[in-house]
Structure formats: C-alpha cells, structure tokens
Backbone as a printed PyTorch tensor [residue, N CA C, xyz], in Angstrom:
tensor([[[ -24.6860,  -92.9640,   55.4510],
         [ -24.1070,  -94.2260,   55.8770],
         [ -23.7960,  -95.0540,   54.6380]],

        [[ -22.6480,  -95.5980,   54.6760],
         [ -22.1570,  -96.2990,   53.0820],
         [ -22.5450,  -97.8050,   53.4750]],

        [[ -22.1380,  -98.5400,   52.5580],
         [ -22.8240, -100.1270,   52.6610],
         [ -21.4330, -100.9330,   53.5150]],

        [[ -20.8940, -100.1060,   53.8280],
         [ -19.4980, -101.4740,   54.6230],
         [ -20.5980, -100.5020,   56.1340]],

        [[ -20.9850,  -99.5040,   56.4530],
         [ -20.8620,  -99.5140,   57.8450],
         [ -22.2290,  -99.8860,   58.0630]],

        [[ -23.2630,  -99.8010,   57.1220],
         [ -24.5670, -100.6320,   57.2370],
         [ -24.5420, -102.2880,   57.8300]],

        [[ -23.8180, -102.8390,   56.8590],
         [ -23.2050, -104.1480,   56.8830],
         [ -22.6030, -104.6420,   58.6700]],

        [[ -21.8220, -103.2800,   59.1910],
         [ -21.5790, -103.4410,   60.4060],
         [ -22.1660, -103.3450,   61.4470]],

        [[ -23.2820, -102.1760,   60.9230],
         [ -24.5820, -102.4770,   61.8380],
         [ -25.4130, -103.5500,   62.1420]],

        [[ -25.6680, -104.0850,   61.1250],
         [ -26.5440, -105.5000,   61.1360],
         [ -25.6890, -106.4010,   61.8420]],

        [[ -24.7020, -106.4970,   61.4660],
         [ -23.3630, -107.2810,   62.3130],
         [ -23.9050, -107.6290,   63.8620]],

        [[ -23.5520, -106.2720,   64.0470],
         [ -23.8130, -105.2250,   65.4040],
         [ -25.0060, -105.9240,   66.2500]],

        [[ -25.8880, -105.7260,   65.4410],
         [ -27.5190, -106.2720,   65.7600],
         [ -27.8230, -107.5330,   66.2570]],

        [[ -27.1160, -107.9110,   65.4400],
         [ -27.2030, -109.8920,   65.1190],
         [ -26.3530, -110.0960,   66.4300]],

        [[ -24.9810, -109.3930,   67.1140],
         [ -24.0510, -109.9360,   68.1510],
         [ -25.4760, -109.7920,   69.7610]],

        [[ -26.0600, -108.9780,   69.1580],
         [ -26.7190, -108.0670,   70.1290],
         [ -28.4730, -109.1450,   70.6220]],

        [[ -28.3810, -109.8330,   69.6860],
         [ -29.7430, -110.4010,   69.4650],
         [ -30.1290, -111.7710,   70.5130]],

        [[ -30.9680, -112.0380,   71.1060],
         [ -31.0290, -113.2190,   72.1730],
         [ -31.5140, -114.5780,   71.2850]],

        [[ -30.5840, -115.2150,   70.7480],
         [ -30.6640, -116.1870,   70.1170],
         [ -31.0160, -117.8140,   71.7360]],

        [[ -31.9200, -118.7960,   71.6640],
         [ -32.0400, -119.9970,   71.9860],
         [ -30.9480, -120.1210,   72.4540]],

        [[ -30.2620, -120.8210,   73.3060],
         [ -29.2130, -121.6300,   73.6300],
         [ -29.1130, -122.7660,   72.6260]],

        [[ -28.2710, -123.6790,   71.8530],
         [ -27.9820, -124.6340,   70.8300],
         [ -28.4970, -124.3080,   69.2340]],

        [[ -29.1380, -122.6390,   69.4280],
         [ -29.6520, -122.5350,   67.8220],
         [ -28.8210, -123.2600,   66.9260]],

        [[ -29.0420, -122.9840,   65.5300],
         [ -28.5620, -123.3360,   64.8910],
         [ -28.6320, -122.3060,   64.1210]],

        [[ -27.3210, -121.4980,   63.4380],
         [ -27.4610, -120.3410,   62.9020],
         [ -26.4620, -120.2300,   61.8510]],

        [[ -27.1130, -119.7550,   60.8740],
         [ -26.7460, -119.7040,   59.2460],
         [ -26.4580, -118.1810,   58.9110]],

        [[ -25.1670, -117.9570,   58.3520],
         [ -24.7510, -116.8030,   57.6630],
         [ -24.6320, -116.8190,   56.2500]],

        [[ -25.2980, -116.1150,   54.9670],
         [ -24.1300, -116.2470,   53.8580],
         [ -23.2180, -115.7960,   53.6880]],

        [[ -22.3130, -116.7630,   53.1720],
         [ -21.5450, -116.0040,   52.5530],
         [ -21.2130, -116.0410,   50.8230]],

        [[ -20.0580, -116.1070,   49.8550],
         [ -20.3120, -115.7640,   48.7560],
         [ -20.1510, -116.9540,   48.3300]],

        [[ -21.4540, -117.2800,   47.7430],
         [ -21.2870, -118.7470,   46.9730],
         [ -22.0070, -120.0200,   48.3420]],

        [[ -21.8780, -119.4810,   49.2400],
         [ -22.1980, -120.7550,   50.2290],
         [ -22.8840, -120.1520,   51.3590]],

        [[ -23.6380, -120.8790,   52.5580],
         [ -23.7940, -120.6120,   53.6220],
         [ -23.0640, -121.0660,   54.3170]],

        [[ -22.5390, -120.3160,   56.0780],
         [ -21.9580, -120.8130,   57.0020],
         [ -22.9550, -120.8950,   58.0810]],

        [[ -22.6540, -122.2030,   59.0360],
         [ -23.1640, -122.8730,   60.1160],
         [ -22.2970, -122.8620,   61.4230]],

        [[ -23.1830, -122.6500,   62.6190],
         [ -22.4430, -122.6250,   63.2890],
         [ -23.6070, -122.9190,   64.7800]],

        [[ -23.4540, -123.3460,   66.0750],
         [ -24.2220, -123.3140,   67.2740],
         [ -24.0410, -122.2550,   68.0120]],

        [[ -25.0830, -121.4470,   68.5420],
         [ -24.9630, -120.2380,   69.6510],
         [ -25.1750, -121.1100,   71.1550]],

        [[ -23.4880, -120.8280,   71.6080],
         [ -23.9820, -121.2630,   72.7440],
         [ -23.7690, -120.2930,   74.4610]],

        [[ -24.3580, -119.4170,   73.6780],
         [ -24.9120, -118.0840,   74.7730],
         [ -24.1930, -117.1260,   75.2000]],

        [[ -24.3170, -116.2470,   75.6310],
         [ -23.4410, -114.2030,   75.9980],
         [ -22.6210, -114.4850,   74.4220]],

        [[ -23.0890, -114.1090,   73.2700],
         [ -22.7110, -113.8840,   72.2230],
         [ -21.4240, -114.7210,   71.6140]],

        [[ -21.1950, -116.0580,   71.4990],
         [ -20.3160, -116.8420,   71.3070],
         [ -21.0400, -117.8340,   70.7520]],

        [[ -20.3680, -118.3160,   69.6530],
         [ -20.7530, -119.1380,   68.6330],
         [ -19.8260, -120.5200,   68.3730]],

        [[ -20.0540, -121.8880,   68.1650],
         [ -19.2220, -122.6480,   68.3610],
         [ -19.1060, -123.1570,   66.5520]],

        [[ -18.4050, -123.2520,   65.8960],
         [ -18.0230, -123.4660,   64.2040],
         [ -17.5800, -124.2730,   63.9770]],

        [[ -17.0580, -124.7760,   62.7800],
         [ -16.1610, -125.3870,   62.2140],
         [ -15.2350, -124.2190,   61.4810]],

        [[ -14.6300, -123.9830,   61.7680],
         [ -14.0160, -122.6500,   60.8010],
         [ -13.4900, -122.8850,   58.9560]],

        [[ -13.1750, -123.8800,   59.0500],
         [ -13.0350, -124.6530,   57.2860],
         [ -12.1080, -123.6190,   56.7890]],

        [[ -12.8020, -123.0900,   55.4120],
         [ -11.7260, -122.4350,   55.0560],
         [ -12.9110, -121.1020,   55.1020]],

        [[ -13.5300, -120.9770,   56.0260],
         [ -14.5690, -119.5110,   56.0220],
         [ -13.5530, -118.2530,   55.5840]],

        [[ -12.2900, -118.4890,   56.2290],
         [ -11.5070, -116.8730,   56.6200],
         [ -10.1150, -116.8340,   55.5740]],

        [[  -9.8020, -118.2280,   55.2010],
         [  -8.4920, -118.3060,   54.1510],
         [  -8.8070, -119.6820,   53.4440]],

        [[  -7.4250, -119.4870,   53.0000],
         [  -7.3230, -120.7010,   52.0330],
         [  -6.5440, -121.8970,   52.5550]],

        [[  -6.4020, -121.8730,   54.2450],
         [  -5.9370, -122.3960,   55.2680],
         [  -7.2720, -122.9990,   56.2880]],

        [[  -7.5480, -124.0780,   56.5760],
         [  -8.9530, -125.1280,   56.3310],
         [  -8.4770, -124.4920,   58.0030]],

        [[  -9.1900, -124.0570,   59.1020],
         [  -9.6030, -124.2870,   60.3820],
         [ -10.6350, -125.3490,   61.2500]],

        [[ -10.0080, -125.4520,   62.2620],
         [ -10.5820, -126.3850,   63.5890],
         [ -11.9540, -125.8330,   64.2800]],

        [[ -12.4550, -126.9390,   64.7440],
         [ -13.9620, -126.4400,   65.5840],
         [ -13.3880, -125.0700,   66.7230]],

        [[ -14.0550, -124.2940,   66.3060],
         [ -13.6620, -123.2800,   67.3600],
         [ -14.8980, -121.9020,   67.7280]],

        [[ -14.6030, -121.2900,   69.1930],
         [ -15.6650, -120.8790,   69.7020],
         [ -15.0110, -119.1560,   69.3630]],

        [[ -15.9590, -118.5600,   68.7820],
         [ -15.8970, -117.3780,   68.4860],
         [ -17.2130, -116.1810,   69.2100]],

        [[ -16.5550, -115.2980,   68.7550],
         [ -17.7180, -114.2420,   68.8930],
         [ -18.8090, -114.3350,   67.7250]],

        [[ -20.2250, -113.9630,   68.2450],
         [ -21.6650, -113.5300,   67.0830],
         [ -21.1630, -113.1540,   65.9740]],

        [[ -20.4790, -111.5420,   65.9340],
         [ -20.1560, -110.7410,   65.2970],
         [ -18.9910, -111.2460,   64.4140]],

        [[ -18.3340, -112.1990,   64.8610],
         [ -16.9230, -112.7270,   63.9500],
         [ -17.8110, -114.1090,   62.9920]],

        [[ -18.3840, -114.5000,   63.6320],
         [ -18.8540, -115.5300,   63.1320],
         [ -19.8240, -114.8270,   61.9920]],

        [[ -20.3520, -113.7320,   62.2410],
         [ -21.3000, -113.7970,   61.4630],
         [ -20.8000, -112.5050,   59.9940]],

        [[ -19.0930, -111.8770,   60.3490],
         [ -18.5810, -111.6320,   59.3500],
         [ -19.3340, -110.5320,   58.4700]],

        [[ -19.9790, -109.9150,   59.0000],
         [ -20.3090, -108.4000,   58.5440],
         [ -21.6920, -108.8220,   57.6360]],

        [[ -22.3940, -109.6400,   58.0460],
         [ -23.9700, -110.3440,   57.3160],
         [ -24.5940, -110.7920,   58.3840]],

        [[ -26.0810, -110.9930,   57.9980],
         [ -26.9540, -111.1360,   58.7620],
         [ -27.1320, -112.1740,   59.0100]],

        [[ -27.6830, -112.6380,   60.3190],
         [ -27.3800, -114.0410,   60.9510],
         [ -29.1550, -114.8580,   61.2310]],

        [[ -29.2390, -116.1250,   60.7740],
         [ -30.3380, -116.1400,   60.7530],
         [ -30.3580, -117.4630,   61.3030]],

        [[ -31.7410, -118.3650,   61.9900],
         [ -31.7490, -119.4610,   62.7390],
         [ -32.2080, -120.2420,   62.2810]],

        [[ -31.6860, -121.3950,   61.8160],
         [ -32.4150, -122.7420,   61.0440],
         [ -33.1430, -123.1740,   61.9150]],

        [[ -33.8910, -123.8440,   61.7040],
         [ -35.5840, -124.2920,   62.5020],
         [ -34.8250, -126.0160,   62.1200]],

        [[ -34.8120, -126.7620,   63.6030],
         [ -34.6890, -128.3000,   63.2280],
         [ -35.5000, -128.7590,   64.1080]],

        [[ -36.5540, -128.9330,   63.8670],
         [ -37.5830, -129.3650,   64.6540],
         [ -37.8960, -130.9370,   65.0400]],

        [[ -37.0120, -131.4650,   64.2260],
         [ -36.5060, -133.0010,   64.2920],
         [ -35.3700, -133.0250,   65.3910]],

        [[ -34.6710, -132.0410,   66.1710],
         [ -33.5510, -131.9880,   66.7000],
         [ -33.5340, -133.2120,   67.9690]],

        [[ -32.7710, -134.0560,   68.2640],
         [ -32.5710, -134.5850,   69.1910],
         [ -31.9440, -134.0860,   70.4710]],

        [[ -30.9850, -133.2430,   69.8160],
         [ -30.2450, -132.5390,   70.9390],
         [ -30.9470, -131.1860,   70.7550]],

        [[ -31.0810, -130.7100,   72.2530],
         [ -31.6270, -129.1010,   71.7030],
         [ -30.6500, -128.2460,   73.2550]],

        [[ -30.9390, -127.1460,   73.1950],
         [ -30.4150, -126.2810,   74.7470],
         [ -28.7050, -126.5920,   74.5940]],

        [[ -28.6830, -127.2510,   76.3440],
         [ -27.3900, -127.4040,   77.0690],
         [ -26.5300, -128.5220,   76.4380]],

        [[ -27.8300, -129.3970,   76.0210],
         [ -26.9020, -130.3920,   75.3120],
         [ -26.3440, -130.1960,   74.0440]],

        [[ -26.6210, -130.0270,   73.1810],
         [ -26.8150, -129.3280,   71.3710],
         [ -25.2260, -128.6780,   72.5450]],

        [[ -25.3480, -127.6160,   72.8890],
         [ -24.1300, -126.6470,   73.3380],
         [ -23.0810, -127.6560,   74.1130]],

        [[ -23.0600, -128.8440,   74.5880],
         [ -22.1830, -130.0230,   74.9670],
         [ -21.2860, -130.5560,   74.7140]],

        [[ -22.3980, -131.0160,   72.9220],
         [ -22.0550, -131.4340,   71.8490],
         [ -21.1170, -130.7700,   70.9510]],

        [[ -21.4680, -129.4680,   70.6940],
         [ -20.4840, -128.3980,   70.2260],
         [ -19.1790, -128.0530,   70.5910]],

        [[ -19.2020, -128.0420,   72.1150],
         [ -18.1610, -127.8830,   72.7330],
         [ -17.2080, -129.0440,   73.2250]],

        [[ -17.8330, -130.0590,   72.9880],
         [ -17.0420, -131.5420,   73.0060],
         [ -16.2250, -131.6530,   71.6960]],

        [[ -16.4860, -130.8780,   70.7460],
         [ -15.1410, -130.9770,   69.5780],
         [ -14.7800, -130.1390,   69.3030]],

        [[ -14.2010, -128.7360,   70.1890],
         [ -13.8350, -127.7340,   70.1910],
         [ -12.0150, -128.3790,   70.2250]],

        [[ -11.5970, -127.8230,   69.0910],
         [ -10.1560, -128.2340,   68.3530],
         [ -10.1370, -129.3360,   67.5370]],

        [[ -10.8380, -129.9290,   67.2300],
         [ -10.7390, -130.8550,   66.3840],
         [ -10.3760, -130.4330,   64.7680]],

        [[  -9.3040, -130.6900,   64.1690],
         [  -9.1920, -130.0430,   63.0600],
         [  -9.3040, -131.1580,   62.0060]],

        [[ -10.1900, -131.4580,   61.8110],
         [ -10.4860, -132.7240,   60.5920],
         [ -11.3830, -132.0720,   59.5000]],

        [[ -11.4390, -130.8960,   58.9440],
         [ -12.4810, -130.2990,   58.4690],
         [ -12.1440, -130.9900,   56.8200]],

        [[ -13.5590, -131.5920,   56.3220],
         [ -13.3440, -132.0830,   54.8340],
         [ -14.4660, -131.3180,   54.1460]],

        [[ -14.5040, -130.6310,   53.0770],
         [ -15.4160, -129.6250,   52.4350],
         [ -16.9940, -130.6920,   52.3950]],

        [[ -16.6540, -132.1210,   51.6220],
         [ -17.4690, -132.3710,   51.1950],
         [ -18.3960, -134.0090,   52.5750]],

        [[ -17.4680, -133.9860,   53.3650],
         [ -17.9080, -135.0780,   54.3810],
         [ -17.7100, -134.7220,   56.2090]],

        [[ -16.9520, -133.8350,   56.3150],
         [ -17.1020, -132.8630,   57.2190],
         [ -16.8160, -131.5310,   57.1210]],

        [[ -17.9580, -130.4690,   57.0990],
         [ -18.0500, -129.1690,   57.2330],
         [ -18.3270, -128.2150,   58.3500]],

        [[ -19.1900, -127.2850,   58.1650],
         [ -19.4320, -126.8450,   59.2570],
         [ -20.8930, -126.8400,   59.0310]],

        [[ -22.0080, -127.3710,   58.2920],
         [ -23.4820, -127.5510,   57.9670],
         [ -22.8730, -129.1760,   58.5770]],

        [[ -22.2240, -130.1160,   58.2980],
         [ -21.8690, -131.5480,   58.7070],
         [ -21.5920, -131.6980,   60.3530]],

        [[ -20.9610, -130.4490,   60.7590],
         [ -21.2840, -130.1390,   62.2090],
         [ -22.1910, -130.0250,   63.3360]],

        [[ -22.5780, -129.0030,   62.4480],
         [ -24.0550, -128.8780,   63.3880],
         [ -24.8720, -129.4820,   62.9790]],

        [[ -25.5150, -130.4690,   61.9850],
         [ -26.4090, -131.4370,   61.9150],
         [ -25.9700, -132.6360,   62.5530]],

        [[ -24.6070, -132.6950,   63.2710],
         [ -24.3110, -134.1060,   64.1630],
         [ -24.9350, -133.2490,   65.9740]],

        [[ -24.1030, -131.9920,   65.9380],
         [ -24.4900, -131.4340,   67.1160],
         [ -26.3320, -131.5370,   67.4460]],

        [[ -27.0520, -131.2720,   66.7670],
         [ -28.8260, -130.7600,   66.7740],
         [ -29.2360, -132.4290,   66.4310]],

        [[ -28.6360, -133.4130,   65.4540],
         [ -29.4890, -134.2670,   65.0410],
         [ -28.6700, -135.8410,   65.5250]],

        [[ -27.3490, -135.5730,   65.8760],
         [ -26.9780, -137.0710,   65.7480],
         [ -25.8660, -137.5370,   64.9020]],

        [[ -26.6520, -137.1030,   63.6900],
         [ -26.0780, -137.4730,   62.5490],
         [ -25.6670, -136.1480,   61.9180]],

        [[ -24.2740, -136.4620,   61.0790],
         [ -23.5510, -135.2520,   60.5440],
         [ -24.2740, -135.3640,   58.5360]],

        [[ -25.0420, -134.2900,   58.3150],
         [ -24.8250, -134.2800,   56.8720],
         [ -24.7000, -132.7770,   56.2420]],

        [[ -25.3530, -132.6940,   55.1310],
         [ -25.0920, -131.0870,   54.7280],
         [ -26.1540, -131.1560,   53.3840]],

        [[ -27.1110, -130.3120,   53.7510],
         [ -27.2080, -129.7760,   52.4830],
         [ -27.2090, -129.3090,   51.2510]],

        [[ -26.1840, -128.5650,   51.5100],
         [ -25.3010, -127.9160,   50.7080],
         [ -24.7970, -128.7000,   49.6860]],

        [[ -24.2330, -129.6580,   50.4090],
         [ -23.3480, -130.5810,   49.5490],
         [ -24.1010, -131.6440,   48.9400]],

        [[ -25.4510, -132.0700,   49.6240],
         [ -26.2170, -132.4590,   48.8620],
         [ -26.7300, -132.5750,   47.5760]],

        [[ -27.0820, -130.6650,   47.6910],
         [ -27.5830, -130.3610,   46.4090],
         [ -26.9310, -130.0530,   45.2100]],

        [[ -25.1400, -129.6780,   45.7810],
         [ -24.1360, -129.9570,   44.3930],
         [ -24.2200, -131.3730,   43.8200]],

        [[ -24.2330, -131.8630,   45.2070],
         [ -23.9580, -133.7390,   44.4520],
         [ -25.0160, -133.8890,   43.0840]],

        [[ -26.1900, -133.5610,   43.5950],
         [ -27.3140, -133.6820,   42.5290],
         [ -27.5420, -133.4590,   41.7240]],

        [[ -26.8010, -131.5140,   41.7140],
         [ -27.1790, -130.8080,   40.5360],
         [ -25.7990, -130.4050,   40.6280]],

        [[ -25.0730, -130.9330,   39.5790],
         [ -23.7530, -130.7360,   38.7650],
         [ -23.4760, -129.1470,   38.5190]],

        [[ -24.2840, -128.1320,   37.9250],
         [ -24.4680, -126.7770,   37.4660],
         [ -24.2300, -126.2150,   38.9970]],

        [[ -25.0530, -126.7750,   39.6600],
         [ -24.9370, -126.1210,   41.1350],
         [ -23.1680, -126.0070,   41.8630]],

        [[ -22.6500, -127.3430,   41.7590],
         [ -21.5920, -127.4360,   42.2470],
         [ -20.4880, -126.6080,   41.3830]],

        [[ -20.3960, -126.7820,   40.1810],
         [ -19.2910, -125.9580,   39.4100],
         [ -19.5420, -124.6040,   39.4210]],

        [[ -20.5460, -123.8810,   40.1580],
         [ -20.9210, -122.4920,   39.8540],
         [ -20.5790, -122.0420,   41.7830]],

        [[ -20.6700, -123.0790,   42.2830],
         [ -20.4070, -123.0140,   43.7930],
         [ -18.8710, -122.9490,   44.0950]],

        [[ -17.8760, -124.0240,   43.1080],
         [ -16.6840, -124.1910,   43.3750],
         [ -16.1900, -123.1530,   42.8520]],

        [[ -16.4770, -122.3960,   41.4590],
         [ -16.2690, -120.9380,   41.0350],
         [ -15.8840, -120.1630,   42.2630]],

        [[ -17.2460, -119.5220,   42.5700],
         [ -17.6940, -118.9090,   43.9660],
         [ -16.4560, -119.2580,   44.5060]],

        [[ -16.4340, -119.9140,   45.2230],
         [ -15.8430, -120.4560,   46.5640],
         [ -14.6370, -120.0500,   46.1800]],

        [[ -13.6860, -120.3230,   45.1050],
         [ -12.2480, -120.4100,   44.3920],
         [ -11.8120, -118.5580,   44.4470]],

        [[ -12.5830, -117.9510,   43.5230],
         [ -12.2680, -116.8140,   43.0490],
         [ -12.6170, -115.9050,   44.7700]],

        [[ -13.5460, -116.2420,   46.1850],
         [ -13.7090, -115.7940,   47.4600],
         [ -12.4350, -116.0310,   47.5930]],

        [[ -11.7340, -117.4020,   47.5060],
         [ -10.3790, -117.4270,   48.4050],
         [  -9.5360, -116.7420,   48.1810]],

        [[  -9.5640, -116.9170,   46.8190],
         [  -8.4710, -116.0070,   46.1090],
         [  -7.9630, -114.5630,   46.5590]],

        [[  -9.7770, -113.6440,   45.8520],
         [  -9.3370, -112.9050,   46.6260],
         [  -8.9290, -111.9060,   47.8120]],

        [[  -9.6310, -113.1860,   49.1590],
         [  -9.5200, -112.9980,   50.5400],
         [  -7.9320, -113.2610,   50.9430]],

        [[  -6.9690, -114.4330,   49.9840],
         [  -5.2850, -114.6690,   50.1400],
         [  -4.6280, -113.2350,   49.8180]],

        [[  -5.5550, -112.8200,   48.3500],
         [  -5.0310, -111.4400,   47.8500],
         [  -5.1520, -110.2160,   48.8710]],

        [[  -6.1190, -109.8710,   49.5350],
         [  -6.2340, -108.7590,   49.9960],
         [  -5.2520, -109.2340,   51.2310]],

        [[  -5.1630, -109.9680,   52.0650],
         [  -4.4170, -110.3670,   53.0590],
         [  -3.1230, -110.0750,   52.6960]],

        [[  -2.3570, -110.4240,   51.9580],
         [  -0.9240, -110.6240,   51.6020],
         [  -0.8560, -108.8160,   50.6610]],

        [[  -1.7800, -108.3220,   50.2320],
         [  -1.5370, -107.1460,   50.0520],
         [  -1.2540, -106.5210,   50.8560]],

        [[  -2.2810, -106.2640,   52.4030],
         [  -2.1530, -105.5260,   53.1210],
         [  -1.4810, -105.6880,   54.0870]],

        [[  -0.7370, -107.1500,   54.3970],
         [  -0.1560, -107.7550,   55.0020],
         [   1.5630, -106.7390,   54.6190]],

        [[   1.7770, -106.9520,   53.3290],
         [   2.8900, -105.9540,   52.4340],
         [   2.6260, -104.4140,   52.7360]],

        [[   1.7870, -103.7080,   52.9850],
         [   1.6650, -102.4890,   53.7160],
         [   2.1500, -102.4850,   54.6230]],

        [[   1.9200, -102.9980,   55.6920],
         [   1.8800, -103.0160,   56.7910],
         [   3.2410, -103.1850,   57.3210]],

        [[   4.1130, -104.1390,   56.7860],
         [   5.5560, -104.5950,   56.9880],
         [   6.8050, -103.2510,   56.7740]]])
C-alpha cells in the first residue's frame, strides 16, 4: 500500500467515524489547520476560504471525506461551548452561503468559534499576530500550497482539454 492510498484510508475512516452532532473538527493541512462543524450522516458545515484554490469560498456543507481532504480528522474539545448539539448545527447552517471569508478576521477557526462559542476568533491567527516568525513561515506555507494546488489544476486541467 503506497502513502496516497494509506492517506485515503484514514480519509475513509474519519468519513466513517460517529463524530457528536456540532463537534468541532480540525484537519491539517500544509502550513495551517482547517475547521469545520459535523453536523451528522457524514456532512460537515465550513468556511471553504481558500482551503481548495486561490479562489476564497463561501460557508458551505460538504462531505467528512472532502472536508477532511485525504488527512486525519480530529475533534477540538470546547468545553466552554455555549452552543453545543442541534444548535452549534443551527448556527452553522444559518450561514450556509455567506461568502465574506477574510483570512485574518473571518476564517473558518473564526467560524466555528462564533458557531460553539458566540463569539468568532482564531487561534491561529492569534498566534501569528504574536509571533511574527510564526506568521511569515505560515504565509510561506500557505503561498507556495496555493501555488502549487493553481499549478497542478491548470496543468491537468491542459490534459484534459
């Protein structure tokens, strides 16, 4: 078994797995984590940002397995949560299309901490704010992912035609 169909197994696993109703569930990806709410039979509610291109996406409800993009999917613990269950999943689905996505003041960690807590913030962006090294080694990351996720697209996109 090579490491892309391993990768699809765990995928596999994670679509397969009985996550809480309103979890809150974290994927990495390169340079960052993605956030998103499970809100039940394997559908996940996001911010899509620029997870998939270099083209920023709207709150939208996906599959486990898409959401969780060939990595392992894991459940943030908010034990402070105000919203939890049907509601947390309400909340999620009350801004399903909304396309206002801002990297650094709305994300998809800025999402689901409004969905679970109320209030929208991020981590993430926190800890660039703080630590300078963090953020320029993150925006790296993030730059040279898009790049070459535009590249392989428009390559194979040119095959294909």
């Amino acid at each position: 078994m090579n490491h892309q169909d391993q990768r699809h197994d765990e995928a596999a696993e994670a679509a397969e797995a009985d996550y809480p109703l309103g979890a809150h569930l974290v994927t990495e990806r390169r340079g960052y984590a993605h956030h998103g709410i499970y809100i039940g039979e394997g559908k996940v509610v996001h911010y899509a940002g620029f997870a998939g291109s270099l083209h920023r996406g709207p709150v939208e409800e996906v599959s486990l397995e898409h959401f969780a993009a060939g990595q392992a999917v894991s459940v943030k613990a908010n034990p402070c949560a105000r919203y939890v269950g049907r509601e947390a999943v309400a909340r999620a689905r009350s801004r399903l299309g909304e396309d206002d996505y801002r990297l650094l003041t709305n994300n998809c960690e800025h999402f689901c901490s409004w969905c679970l807590l109320g209030q929208a913030r991020s981590e993430q962006v926190e800890a660039c704010l703080h630590h300078p090294a963090v953020a320029v080694h993150t925006v790296v990351v993030l730059l040279r992912t898009l790049i070459e996720t535009e590249w392989r697209g428009a390559h194979f996109g040119a095959r294909i035609a």
